[in-house]
C-alpha positions in Angstrom: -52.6 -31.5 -18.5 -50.5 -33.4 -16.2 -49.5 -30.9 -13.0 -48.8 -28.1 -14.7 -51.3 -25.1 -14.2 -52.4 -22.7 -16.7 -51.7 -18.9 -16.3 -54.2 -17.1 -16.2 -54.6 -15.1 -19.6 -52.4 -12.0 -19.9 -49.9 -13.0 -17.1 -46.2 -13.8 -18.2 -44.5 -16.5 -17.6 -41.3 -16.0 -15.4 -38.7 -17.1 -17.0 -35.1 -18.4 -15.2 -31.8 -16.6 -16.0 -29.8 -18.5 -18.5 -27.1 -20.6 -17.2 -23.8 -18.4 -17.7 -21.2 -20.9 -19.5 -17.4 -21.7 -17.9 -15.5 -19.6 -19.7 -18.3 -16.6 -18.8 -18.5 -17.7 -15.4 -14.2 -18.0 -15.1 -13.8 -14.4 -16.7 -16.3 -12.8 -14.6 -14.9 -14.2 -11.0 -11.0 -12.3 -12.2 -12.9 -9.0 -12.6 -14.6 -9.5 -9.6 -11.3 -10.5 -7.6 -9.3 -8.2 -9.6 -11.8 -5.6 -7.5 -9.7 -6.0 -4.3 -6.4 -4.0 -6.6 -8.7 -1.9 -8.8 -11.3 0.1 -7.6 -14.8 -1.0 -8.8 -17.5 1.1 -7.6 -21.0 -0.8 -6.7 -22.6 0.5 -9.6 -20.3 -1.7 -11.5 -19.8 -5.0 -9.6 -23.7 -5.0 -10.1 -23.2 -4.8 -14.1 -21.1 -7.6 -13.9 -23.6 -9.4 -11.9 -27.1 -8.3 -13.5 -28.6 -11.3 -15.0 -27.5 -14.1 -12.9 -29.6 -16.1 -10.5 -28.7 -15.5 -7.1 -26.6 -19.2 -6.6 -24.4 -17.9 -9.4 -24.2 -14.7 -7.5 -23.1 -16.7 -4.3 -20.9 -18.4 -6.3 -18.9 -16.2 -8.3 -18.8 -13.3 -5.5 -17.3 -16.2 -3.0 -13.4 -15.6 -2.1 -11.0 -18.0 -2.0 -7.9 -16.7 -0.5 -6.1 -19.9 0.3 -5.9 -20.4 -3.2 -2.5 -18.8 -4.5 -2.5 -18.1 -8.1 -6.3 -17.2 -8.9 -8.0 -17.0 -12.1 -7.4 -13.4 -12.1 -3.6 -14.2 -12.4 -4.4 -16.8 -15.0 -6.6 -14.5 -17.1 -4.6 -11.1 -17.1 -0.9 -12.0 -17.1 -0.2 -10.8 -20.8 1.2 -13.7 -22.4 0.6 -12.4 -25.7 -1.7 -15.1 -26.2 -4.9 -13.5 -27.4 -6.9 -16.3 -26.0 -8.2 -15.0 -22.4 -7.5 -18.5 -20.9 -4.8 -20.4 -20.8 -5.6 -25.0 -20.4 -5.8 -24.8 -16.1 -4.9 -28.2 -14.7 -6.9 -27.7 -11.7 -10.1 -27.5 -14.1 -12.2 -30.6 -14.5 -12.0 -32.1 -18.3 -15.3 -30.6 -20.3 -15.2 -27.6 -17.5 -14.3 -25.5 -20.6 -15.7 -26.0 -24.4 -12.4 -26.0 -26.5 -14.5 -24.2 -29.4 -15.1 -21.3 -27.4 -11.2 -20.9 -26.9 -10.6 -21.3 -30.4 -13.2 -19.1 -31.6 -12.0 -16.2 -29.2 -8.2 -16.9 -30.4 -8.9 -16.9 -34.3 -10.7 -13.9 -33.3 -8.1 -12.1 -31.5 -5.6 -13.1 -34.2 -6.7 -10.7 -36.6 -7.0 -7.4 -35.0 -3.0 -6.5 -33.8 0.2 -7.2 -35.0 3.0 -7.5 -32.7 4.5 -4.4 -33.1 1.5 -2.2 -32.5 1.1 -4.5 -29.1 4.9 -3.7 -28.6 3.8 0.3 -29.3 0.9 -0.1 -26.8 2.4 -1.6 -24.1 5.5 0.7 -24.2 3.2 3.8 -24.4 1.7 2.5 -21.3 4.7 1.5 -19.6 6.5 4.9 -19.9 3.8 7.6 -20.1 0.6 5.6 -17.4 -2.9 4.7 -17.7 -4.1 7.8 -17.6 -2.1 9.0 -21.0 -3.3 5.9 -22.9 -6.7 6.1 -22.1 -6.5 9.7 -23.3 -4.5 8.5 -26.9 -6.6 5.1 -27.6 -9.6 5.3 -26.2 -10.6 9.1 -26.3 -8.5 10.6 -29.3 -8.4 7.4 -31.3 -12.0 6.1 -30.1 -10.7 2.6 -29.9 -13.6 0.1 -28.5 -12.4 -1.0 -25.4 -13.2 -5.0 -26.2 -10.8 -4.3 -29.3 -8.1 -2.8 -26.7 -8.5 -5.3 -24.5 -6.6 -8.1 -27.3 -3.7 -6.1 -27.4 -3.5 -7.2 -23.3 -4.4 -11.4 -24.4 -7.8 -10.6 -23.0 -10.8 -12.0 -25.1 -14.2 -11.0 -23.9 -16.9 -13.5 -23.8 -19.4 -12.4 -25.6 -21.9 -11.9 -22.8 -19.2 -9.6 -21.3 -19.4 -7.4 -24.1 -22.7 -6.0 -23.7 -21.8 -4.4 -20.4 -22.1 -0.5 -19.8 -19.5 1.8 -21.2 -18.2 2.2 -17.4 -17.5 -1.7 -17.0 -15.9 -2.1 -20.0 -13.2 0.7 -19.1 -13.1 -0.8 -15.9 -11.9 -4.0 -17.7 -9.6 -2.1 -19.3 -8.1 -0.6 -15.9 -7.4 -4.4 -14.5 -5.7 -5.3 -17.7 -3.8 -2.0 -17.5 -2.8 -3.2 -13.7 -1.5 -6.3 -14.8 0.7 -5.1 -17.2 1.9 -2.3 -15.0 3.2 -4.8 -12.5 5.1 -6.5 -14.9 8.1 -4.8 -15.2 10.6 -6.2 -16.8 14.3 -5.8 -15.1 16.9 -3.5 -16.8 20.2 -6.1 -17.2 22.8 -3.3 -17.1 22.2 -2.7 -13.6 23.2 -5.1 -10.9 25.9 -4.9 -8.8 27.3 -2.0 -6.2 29.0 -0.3 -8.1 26.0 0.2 -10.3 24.0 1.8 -7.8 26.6 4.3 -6.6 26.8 5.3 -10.1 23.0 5.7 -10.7 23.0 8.0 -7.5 25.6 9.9 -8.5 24.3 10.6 -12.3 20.9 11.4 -11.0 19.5 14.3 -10.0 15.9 13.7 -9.6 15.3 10.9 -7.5 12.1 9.7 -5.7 12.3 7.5 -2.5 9.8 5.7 -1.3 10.0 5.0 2.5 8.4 2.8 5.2 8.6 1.6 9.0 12.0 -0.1 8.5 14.1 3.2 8.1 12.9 3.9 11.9 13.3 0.9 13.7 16.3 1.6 14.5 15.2 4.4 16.2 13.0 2.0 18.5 10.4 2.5 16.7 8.7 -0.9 16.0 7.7 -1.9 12.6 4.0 -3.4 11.6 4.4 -6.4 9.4 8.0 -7.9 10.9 8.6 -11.3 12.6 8.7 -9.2 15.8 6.6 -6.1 14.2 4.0 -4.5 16.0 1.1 -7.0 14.8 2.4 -9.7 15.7 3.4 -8.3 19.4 -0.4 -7.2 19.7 -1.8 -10.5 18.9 0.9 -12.5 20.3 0.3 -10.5 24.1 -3.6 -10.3 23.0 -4.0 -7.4 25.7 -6.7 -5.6 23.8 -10.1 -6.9 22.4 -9.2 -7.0 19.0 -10.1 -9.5 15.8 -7.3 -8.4 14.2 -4.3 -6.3 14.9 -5.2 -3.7 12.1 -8.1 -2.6 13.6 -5.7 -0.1 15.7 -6.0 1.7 12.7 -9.3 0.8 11.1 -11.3 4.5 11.0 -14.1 2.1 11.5 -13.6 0.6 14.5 -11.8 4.4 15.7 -15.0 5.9 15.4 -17.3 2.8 16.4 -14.9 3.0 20.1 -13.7 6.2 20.8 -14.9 6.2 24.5 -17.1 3.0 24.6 -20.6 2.9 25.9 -21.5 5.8 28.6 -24.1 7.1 30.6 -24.7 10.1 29.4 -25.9 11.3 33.3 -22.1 11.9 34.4 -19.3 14.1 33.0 -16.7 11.7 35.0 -18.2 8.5 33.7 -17.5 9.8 30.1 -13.8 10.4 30.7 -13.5 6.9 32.7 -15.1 5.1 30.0 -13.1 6.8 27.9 -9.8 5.9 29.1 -10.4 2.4 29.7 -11.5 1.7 26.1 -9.5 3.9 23.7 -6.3 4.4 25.5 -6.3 0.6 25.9 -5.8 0.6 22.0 -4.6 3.7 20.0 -3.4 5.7 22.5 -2.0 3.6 24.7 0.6 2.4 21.6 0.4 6.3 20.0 3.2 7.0 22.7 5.1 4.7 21.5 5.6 6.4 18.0 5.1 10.3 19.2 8.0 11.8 17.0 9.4 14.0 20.4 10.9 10.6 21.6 13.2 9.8 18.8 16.2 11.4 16.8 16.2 10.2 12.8 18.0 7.3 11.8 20.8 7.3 9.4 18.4 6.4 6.4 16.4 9.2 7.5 20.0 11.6 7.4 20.8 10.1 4.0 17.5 11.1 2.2 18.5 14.4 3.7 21.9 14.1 2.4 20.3 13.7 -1.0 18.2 16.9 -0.9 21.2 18.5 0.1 22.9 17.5 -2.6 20.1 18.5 -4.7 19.1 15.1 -6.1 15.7 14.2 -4.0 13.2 15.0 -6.1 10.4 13.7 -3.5 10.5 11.3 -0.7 7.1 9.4 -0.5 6.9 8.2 3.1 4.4 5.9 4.6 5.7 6.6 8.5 3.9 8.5 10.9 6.3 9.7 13.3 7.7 12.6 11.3 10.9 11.7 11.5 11.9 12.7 8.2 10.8 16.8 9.2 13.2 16.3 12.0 15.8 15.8 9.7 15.5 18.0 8.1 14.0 17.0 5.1 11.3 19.5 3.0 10.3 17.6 0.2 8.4 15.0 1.5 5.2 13.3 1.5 3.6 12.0 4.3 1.3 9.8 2.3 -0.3 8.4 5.3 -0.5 11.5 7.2 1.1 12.3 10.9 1.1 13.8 14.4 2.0 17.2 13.2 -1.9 18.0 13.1 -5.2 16.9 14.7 -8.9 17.0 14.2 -11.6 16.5 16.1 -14.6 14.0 14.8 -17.4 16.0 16.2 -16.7 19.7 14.8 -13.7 19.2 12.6 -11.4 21.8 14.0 -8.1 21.3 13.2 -5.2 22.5 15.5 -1.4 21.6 15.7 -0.2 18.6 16.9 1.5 19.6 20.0 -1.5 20.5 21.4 -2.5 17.2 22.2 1.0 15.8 22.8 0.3 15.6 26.4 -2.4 13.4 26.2 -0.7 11.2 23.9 2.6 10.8 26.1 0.0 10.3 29.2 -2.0 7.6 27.3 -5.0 9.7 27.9 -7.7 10.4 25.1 -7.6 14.1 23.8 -11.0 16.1 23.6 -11.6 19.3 21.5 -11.7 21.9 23.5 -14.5 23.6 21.8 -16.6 21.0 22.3 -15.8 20.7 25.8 -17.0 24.4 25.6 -20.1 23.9 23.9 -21.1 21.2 26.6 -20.6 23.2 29.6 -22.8 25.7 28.2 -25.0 23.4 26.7 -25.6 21.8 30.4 -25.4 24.8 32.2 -28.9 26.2 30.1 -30.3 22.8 30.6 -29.9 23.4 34.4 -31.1 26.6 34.5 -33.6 25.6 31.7 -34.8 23.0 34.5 -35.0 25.2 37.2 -36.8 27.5 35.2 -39.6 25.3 34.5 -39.9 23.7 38.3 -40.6 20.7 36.8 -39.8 17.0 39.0 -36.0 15.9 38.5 -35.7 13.2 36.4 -33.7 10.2 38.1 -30.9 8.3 36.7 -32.7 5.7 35.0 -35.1 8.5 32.7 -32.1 10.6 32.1 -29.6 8.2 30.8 -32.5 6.2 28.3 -33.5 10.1 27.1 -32.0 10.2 23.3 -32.5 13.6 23.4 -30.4 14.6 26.1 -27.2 13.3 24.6 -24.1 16.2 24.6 -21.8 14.4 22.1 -17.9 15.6 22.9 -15.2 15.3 20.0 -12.1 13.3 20.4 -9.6 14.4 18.8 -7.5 12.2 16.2 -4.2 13.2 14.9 -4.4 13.5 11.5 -3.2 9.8 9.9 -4.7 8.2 7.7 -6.3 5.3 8.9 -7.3 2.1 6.7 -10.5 2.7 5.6 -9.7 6.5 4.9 -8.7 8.2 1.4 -5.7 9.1 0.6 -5.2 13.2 0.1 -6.0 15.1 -3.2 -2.0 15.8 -2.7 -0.9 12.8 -3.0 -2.7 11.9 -6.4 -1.4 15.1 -7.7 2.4 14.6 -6.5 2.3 11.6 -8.5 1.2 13.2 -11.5 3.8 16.1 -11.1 6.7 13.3 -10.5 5.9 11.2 -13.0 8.0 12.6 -16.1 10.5 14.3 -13.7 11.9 11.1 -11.6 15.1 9.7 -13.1 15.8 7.1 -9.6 13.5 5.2 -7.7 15.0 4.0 -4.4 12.8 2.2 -2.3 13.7 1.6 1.4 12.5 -0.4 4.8 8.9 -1.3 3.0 7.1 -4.3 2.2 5.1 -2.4 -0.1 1.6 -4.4 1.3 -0.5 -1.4 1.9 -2.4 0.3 -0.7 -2.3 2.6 -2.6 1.4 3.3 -1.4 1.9 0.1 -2.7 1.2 1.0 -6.3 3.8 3.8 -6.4 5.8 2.0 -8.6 3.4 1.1 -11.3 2.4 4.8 -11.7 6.1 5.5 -12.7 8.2 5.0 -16.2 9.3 1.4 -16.3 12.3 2.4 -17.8 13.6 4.4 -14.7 16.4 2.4 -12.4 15.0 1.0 -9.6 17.0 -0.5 -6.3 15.4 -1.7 -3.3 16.8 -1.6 0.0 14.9 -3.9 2.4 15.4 -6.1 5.2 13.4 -8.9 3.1 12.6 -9.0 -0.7 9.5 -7.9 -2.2 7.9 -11.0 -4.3 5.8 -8.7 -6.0 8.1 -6.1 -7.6 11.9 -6.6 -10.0 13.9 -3.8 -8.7 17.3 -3.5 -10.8 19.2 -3.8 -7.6 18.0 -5.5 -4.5 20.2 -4.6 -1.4 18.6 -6.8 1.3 20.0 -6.5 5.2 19.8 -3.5 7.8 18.8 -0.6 5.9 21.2 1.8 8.2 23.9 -0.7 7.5 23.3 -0.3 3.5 23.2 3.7 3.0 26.1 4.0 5.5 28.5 1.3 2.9 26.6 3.7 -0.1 28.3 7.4 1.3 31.3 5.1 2.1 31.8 4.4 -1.8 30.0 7.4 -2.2 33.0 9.4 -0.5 30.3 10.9 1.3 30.2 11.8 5.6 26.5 10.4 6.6 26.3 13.4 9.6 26.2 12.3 12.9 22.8 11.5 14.8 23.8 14.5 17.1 23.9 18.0 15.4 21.2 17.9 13.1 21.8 21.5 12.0 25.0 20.9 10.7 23.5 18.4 7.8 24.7 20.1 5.1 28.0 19.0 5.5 29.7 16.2 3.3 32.9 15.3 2.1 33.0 16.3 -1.6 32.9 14.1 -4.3 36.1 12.3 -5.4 37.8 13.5 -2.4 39.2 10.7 0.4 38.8 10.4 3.7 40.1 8.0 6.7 37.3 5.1 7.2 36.0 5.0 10.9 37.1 2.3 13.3 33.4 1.2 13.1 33.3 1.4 9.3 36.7 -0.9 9.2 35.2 -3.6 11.0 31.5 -3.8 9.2 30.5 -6.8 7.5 30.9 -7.0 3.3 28.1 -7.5 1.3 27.8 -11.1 -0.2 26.3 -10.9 -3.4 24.0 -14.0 -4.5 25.7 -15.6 -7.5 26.1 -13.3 -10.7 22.8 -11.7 -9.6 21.6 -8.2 -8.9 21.3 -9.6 -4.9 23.7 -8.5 -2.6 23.2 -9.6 1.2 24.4 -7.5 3.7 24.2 -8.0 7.8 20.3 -8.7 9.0 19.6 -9.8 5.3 16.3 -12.3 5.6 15.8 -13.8 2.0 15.4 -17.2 3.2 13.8 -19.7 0.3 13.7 -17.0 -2.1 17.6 -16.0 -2.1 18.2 -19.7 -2.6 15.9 -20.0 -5.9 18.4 -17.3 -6.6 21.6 -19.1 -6.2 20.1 -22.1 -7.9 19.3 -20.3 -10.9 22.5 -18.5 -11.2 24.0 -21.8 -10.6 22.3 -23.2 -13.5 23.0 -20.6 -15.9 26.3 -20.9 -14.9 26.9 -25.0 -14.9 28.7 -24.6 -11.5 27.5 -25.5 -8.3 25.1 -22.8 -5.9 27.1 -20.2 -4.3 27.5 -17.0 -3.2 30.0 -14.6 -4.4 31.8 -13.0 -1.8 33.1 -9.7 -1.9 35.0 -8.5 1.0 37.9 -6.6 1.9 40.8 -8.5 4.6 39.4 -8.7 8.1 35.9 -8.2 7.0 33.0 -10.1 8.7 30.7 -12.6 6.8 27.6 -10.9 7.2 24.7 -12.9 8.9 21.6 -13.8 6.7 18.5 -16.0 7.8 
């Protein structure tokens, strides 16, 4: 009949994978890019993708990073809409059938009330993910597709279906997304606020990054002038990207480049031209025995002193914060102090291979070295043994057998690409119901999971960030912007407290006592005032970069206000106006 060919009897006919519809197709590219914030192991990114053809695949797996705004935004901002979409004008009329909106809404419109929402959300907020999975979904067996209206997400239907494990992974990036929307607490907002928080606290965390030791000449990563953009600015080293100095991949993938394996000298010539070139050649320039702490680094200290430092959280490498002093600390990403060798894993202190790092020289583990002398020595005596004809160079270095891998060592950071420790998880979880002051200082808060610190904590705790820049992506109470030194040296001025010396590190302990005064320095009498950005909870100080964002700001204020945009200075006689870009 026609072309069409009979199967033969028995045989099945294939049939195509059903067209997913829109809305399916819209919902399942935010889980998938919501995969890049929340882990999604591979066993469930192929859940989400079983039953599509493989152009939907392509399609729906493709990235678009230009694009700001995604549909993941789009679909998991709570609005309190129980609809999972919202009308997108970028869509294409008909892209979306209306009914299947309506039909999810009158859906989602019967199973919460508000205040049970309000219930949920603040459980979450206050007490973490981990806590309500444990109350709603194992105690109160709650189906997650029902939990998911409470966070304006409705399911399609297809969606549904998926395993147990993908649905609670759905439930994780709705969690997310609520979690990084905090919502600002009002009654915090100026100076004087933030001397009071730190005096009334006692258990406060602080969350540190490269900016609390570039004064110390230690360059920053993600600056203007930041290490990244000096490396690919100079492009000295064969690198696609800046990061890769600290991609474990490419560490491992380069450690001495490509050898012969005939000559012991070759291997430490290779060696240095291709590693040192890249990590070590820069590890010098952050080895801790080549700098004394900053004042940010003296005031956490100051804190603990005090006994109000609960835990500093520090993303820095260069062990700064142990020079100053400072005990409870985590070193999130790991440091100098110890190193480990790839081959054999032996650990040793970090001093042992400071020499190598100050000489730009890659460090080898000494046992190895060890093993291969005696591993070549019975090979040549092996040989001799035997009488055997002497291979030549070409047979010897194509041999795979007669490779003698030696270890390099690697101090022990954490590079991208590597986990953090067990520590760190459980610091969290210890801190979590203590903390009663978040200060976060010189961060841009980019690299995960550091980055997520503050959605793992209380929503209802004070937050104030003290940054160079502002950070788009969090709503501290307070937001000190400028020279990071600059800001906790005015604090311990209101504070009535003596910020020790950069000298004398032993002598830490001692501060002026609270309420008690003290003559101001000459240096202290001719610093810059802070300018504080309308009625806002922004306060500029000297360095401050806030640029378009400190002017949305002003305008805002301005418009609240019914005056024109300004900024509210608040400066003693004689003071400077501080310099903002």
């Amino acid at each position: 009949m026609g072309g069409e060919q009979r199967k033969p009897p028995g045989q099945v006919a294939e049939t195509k994978p059903k067209a997913p519809s829109p809305l399916h197709l819209l919902q399942l590219r935010a889980f998938l890019n919501a995969a890049e914030d929340v882990d999604a192991d591979p066993d469930t990114i192929e859940d989400l993708l079983e039953g599509l053809s493989d152009d939907v695949r392509s399609e729906v797996t493709e990235c678009d990073s230009e694009v700001e705004g995604s549909e993941t935004e789009e679909l998991f901002v709570p609005q309190r809409s129980p609809a999972a979409v919202d009308d997108n004008e970028d869509m294409e009329d008909g892209d979306i059938d209306p009914s299947e909106i309506r039909a999810l809404e009158e859906e989602a419109e019967q199973v919460w009330t508000k205040d049970e929402i309000r219930r949920m959300m603040h459980h979450l907020k206050e007490r973490g993910t981990s806590s309500f999975i444990k109350e709603y979904v194992v105690i109160q067996n709650i189906p997650v597709v029902k939990l998911l209206f409470a966070f304006g997400i409705s399911l399609y239907p297809d969606l549904r279906r998926k395993r147990p494990k993908t649905l609670l992974y759905f439930l994780r990036v709705a969690m997310s997304r609520e979690l990084h929307l905090r919502e600002k607490l009002f009654q915090y907002n100026t100076i004087s606020d933030a001397v009071s928080l730190i005096v009334n606290s006692k258990r406060i965390v602080i969350l540190t990054g490269a900016g609390i030791s570039v004064s110390c000449g230690i360059p920053d990563f993600r600056s203007r002038n930041g290490l990244y953009a000096t490396l690919k600015e100079r492009g000295e080293y064969d690198l696609d990207d800046p990061q890769q100095m600290f991609d474990i991949h490419y560490f491992r993938e380069n450690p001495t480049g490509k050898i012969s394996r005939s000559s012991w000298h070759v291997l430490m010539i290779c060696a240095s031209r291709w590693f040192c070139s890249v990590f070590y050649s820069f590890a010098s320039q952050i080895y801790p025995s080549n700098f004394i702490p900053s004042p940010c680094h003296r005031f956490i200290k100051l804190l603990e002193d005090k006994g109000k430092l609960l835990r500093n959280y520090t993303q820095n490498i260069d062990t700064l914060e142990t020079l100053a002093g400072i005990s409870r600390v985590m070193q999130c990403h790991g440091s100098f102090k110890t190193a480990t060798c790839l081959q054999c894993r032996t650990k040793v202190p970090g001093i042992e291979i400071e020499r190598e790092i100050l000489e730009q020289r890659v460090p080898y583990c000494k046992l190895c070295l060890e093993a291969h002398k005696v591993a070549v020595a019975q090979r040549s005596k092996l040989a001799k043994k035997k009488g055997g004809k002497k291979k030549n160079e070409w047979e010897e270095d194509s041999d795979e057998s007669d490779e003698l891998p030696v270890g390099v060592m690697k101090p022990d950071i954490t590079f991208f690409g590597e986990k953090l420790t067990d520590d760190f998880d459980q610091a969290l979880v210890d801190d979590r119901d203590k903390v009663d002051l978040l200060l976060v200082i010189g961060t841009s808060l980019k690299v995960s999971p550091v980055s997520e610190i503050l959605s793992h904590f209380p929503h209802s705790v004070p937050q104030i960030l003290i940054n160079k820049t502002p950070i788009r992506h969090i709503n501290p109470d307070i937001a000190l912007l400028g020279n990071a030194d600059d800001i906790v040296q005015h604090l311990c001025e209101h504070l009535r407290w003596n910020l020790p010396p950069s000298s004398g590190m032993n002598n830490l302990n001692a501060s002026t006592p609270q309420g008690t005064n003290r003559k101001r320095t000459a240096g202290e009498m001719t610093r810059t005032e802070p300018v504080r950005v309308g009625r806002s909870h922004v306060w500029l100080f000297d360095g401050a970069e806030g640029g378009k964002w400190v002017q949305d700001i002003e305008e805002k204020y301005a418009s609240v206000n019914g005056t024109s945009s300004h900024l509210e200075h608040q400066q003693e006689p004689g003071a400077k106006k501080p310099r903002v870009s």
